[in-house]
C-alpha positions in Angstrom: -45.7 -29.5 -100.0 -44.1 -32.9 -100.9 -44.3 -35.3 -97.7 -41.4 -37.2 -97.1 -39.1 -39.1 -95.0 -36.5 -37.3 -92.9 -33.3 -39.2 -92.6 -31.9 -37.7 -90.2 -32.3 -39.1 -87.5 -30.2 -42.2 -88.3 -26.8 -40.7 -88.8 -27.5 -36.9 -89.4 -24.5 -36.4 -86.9 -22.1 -38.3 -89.1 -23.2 -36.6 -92.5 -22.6 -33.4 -90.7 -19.0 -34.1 -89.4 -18.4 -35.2 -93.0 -19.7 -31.7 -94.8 -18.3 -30.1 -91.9 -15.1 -31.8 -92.7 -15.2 -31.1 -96.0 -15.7 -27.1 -95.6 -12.6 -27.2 -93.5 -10.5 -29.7 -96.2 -8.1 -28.0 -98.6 -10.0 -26.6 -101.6 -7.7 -28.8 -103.8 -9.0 -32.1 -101.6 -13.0 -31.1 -102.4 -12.5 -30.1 -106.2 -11.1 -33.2 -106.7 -13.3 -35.1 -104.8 -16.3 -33.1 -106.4 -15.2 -34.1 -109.9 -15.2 -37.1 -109.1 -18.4 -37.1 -107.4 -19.5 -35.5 -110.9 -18.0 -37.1 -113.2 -16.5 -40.7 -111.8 -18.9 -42.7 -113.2 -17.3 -42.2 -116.9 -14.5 -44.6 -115.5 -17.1 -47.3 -115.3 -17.4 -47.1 -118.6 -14.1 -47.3 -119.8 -13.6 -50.5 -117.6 -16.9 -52.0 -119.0 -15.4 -51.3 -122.4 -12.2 -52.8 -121.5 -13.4 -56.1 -120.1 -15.6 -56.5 -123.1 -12.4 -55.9 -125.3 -10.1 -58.5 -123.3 -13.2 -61.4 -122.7 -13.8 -61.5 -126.4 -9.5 -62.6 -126.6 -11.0 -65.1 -124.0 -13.7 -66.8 -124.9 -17.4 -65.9 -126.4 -18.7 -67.0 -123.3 -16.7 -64.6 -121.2 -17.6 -61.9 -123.7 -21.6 -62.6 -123.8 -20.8 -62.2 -120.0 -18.8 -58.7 -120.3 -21.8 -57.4 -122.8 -24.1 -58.1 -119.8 -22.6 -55.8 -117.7 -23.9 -52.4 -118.4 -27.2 -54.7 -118.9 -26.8 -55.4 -115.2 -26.2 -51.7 -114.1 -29.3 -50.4 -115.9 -31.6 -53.0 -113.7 -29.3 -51.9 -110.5 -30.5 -48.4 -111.8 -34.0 -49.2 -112.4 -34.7 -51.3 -108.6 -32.9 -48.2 -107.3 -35.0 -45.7 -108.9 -38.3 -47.7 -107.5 -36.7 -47.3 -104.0 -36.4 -43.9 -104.2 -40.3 -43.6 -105.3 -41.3 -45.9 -102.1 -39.2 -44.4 -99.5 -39.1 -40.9 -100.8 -36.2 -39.7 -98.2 -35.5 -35.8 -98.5 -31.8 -35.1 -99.4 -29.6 -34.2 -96.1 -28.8 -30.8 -97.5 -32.4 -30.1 -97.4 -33.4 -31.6 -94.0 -30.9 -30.4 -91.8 -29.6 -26.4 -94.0 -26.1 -27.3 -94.2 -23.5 -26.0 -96.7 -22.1 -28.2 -99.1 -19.9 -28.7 -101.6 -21.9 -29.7 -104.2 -25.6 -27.6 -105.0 -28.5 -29.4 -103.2 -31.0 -31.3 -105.4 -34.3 -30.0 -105.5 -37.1 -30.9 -103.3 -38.9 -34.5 -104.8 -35.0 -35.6 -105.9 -35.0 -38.1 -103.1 -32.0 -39.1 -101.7 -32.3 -43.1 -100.5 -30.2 -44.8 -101.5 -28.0 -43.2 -103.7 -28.1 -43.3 -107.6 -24.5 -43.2 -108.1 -23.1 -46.0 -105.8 -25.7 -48.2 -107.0 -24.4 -47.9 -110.4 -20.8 -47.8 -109.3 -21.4 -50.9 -107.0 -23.1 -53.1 -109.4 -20.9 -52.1 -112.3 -17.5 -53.2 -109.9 -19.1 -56.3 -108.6 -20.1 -57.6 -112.3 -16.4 -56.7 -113.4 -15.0 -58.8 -111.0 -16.7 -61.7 -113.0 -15.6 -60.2 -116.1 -11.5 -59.2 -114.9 -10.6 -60.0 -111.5 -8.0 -56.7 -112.6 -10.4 -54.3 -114.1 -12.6 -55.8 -111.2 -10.7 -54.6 -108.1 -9.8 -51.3 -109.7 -13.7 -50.9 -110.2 -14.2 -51.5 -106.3 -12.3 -49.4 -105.1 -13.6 -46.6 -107.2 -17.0 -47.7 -106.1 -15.8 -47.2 -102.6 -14.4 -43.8 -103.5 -17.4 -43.0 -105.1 -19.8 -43.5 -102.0 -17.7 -41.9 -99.9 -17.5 -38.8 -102.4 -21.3 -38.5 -102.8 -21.4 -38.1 -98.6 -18.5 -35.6 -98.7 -20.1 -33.4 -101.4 -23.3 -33.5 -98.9 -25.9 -35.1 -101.5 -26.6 -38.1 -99.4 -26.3 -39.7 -96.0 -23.9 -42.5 -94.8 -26.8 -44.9 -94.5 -27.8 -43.8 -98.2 -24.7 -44.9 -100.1 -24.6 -47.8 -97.7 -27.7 -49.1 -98.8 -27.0 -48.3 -102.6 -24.0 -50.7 -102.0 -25.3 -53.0 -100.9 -28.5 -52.9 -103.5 -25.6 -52.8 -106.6 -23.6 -56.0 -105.1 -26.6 -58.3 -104.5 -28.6 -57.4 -107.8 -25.2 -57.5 -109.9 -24.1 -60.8 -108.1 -27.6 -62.4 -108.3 -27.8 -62.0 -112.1 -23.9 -62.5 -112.9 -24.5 -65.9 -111.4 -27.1 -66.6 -113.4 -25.1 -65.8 -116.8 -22.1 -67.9 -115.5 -25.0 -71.0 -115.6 -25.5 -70.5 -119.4 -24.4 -73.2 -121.1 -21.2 -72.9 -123.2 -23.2 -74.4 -126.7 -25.3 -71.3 -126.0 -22.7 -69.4 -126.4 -21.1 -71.0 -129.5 -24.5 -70.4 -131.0 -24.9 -67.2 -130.8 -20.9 -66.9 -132.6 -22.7 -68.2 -135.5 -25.1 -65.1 -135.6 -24.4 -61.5 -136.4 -23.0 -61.4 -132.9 -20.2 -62.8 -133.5 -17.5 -59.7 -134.1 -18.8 -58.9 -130.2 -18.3 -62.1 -128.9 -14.9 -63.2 -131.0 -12.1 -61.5 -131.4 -10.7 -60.9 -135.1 -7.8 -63.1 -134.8 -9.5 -65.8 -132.7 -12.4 -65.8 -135.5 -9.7 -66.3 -138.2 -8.4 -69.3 -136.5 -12.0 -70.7 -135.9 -12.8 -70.6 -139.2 -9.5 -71.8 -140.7 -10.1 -75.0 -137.8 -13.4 -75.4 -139.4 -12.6 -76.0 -143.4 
């Protein structure tokens, strides 16, 4: 038997008003919301991808920024995964027998904080540094996400809480540092086989025709 930390006693009542919420929803309302829950974080992606494409029209220092950003959600992942091991918080599902939308996670697939709005949190916050556009559509689908991985009754309010606030500080902490990079360093590194990352093609051409 694994020993672990029962949640539940910090907002088990609100987790079960949202399941029990959820049960009653239209069944239209939870598939969407459990798609999402499954399969949101592909938007992150695409947004990454699109800041990196639009910084590089920018400048190479707004692009060596963009680059750093799924950089930034793997270390969100990785201090969120050592939580996990040190607080080792059974999953709600599994503490309190509710039904839920979504399968529970097996026992020793801890639940604090949550996985998924770390990586949603820090990806939206480090956007915002990126595209203050892609930025804000990355928040609110961070929002959406938390709230999705409560509804589907994988994790508790105080779970996706937390794994906000883990994915803003740690993305915020290290975007800052990147925005105090000096600019030469950055027209360095255009001089290396980095370059067709950091420049766009048309901006390069124009670079080099500047140069001769």
């Amino acid at each position: 038997m694994i020993l672990a930390f029962d949640g539940s006693s910090i907002d088990g009542s609100a987790y079960t008003y949202v399941v029990d919420l959820a049960q009653d929803s239209p069944s239209w309302l939870d598939s969407l919301v459990s798609a999402w829950s499954t399969y949101g974080l592909g938007l992150f992606a695409v947004l990454m991808l699109l800041g990196w494409w639009q910084a590089r029209r920018v400048s190479a220092r707004a692009a060596l920024i963009a680059l750093a950003v799924p950089v930034i959600v793997v270390v969100a992942y990785a201090v969120d995964s050592a939580f996990k091991s040190l607080v080792r918080e059974d999953r709600p599902c599994q503490s309190l027998h509710v039904k839920t939308l979504e399968a529970c996670p097996a026992p020793g697939d801890w639940s604090f904080p949550s996985n998924h709005t770390v990586i949603a949190a820090a990806a939206a916050v480090a956007l915002l540094f990126v595209s203050r556009r892609l930025g804000t559509v990355a928040v609110a689908a961070a929002c959406a996400m938390a709230v999705s991985r409560v509804w589907v009754g994988v994790h508790y309010p105080h779970d996706v809480v937390a794994g906000m606030l883990i994915g803003t500080l740690i993305a915020m902490l290290l975007t800052a540092g990147l925005r105090r990079l000096p600019e030469t360093l950055a027209h360095r590194l255009t001089g290396s086989r980095l370059r067709p990352l950091l420049v766009a093609p048309h901006l390069a051409e124009a670079t080099t025709y500047e140069t001769r």
